[in-house]
C-alpha positions as MATLAB code, in Angstrom:
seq = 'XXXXXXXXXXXXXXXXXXXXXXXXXXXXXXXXXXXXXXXXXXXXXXXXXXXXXXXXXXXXXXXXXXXXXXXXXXXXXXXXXXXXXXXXXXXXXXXXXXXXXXXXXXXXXXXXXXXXXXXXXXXXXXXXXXXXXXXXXXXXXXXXXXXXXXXXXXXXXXX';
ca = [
     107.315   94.243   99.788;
     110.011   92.369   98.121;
     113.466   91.872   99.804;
     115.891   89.838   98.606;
     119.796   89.558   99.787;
     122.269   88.901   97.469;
     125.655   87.923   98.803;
     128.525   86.296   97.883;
     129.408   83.208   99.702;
     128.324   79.828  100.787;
     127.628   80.025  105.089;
     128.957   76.875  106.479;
     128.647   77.554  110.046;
     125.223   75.685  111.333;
     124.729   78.188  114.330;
     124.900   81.277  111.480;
     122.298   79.096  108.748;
     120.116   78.524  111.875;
     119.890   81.604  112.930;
     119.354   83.107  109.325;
     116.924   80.376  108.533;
     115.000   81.455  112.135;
     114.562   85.222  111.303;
     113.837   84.420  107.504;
     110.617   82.326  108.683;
     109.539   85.513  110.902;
     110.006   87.611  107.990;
     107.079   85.441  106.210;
     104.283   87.516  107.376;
     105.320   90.901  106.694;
     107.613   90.877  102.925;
     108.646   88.379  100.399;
     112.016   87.644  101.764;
     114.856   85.637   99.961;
     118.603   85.163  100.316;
     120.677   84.925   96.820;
     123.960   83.279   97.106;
     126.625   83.809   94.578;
     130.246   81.990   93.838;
     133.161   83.664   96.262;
     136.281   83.814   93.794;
     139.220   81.710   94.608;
     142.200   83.772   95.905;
     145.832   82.132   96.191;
     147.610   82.811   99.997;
     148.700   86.761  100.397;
     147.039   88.136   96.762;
     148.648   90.990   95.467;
     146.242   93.920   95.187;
     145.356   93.471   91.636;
     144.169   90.015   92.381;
     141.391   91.264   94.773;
     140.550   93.866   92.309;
     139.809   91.288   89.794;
     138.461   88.975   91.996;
     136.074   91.305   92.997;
     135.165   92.428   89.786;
     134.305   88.738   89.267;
     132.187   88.937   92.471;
     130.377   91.989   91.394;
     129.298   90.596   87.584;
     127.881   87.771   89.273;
     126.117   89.576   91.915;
     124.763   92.102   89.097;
     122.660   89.627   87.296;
     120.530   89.036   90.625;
     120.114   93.011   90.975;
     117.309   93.982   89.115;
     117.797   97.009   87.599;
     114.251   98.559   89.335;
     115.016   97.493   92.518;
     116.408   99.588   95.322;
     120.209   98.587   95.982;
     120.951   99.080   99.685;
     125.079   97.788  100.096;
     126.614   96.713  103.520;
     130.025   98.759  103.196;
     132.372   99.752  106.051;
     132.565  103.044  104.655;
     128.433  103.314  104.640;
     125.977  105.468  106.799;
     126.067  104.264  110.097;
     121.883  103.825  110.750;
     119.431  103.305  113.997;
     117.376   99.931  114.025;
     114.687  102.241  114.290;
     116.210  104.607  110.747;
     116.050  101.284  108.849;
     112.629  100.872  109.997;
     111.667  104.392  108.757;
     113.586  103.863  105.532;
     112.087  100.662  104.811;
     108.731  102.507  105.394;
     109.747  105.761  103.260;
     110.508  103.107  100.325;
     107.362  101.406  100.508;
     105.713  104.698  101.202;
     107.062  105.641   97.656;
     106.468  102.553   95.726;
     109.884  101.068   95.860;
     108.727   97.813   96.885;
     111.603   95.728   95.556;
     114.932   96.051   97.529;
     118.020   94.601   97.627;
     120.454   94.326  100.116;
     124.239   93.441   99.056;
     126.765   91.629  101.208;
     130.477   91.339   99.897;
     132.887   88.608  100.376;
     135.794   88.630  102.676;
     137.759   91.178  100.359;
     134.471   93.451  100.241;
     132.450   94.675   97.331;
     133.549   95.282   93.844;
     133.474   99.584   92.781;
     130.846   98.290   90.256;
     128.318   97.265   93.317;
     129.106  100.573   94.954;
     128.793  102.749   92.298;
     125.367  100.807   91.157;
     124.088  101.249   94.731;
     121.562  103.733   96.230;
     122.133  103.764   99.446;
     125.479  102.646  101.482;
     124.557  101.550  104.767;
     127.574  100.280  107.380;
     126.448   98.293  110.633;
     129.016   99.456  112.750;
     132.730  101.124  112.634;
     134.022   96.978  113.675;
     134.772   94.421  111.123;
     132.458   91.727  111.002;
     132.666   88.370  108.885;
     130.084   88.201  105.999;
     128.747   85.338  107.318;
     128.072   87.056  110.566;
     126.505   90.148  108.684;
     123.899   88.173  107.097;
     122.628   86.939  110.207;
     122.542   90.476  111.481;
     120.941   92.153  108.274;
     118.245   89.169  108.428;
     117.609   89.838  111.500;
     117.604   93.672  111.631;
     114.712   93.506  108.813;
     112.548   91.337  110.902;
     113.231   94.152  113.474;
     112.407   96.701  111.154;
     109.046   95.606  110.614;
     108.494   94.832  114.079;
     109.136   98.360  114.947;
     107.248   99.509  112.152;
     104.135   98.179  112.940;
     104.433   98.823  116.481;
     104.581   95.060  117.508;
     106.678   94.012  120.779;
     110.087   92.086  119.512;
     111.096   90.682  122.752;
     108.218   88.842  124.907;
];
């Protein structure tokens, strides 16, 4: 299985890239895991409305040409279906199951995800009714996978 995150946005934070970086090593024996990182458009102080939407449109062009077009497109969106550790382990097995072995996860900026992104999506999967950074989300989707597949094959996560 082939899972790849594309989001946009460079993580600064060393405790966040550490912790990413940890749960991206675990992943090794069970998919092909990578992280995608694309440009986060420049926004003056307090953007009107239809700055966002263009800056987001900008967002969402770049993160299109890292979404293959056979690849199952699972966005992070606030407005998403709220899902057990233990669904995404059954969906993740259902895919596979069903020879979608390529899936993408998408992870918005600070303004969220461009309509185009949405609309392109299969699936629209929210971690929780709270607002989380991007940055902070990554770490979390990284390391729900790795607990995905943990669960999936039965294996203990915590020793």
């Amino acid at each position: 299985m082939k899972i790849t995150v594309v989001a946009v946005g460079k993580i600064k934070e060393k405790y966040l890239t550490a912790g990413i970086a940890e749960f991206a090593k675990r992943l090794t024996p069970y998919c092909k895991f990578s992280i995608v990182e694309v440009d986060e458009e420049k926004m003056p102080d307090n953007p009107s409305a239809a700055e966002k939407v263009k800056a987001l449109a900008r967002e969402g062009e770049r993160m299109l040409k890292y979404i293959k077009a056979d690849s199952y497109l699972i966005v992070l969106d606030v407005a998403g279906k709220l899902a057990s550790s233990e669904e995404l382990s059954a969906k993740l097995d259902h895919l596979a199951l069903t020879g979608k072995s390529d899936i993408t996860f998408a992870i918005g900026g600070a303004f969220g995800l461009a309509d185009n992104i949405r609309t392109a999506a299969n699936e629209r999967l929210s971690f929780s009714k709270m607002t989380f950074t991007h940055q902070m989300i990554r770490l979390l989707l990284t390391e729900q996978i790795y607990r995905a597949f943990k669960i999936s094959r039965g294996e203990p996560y915590h020793w």
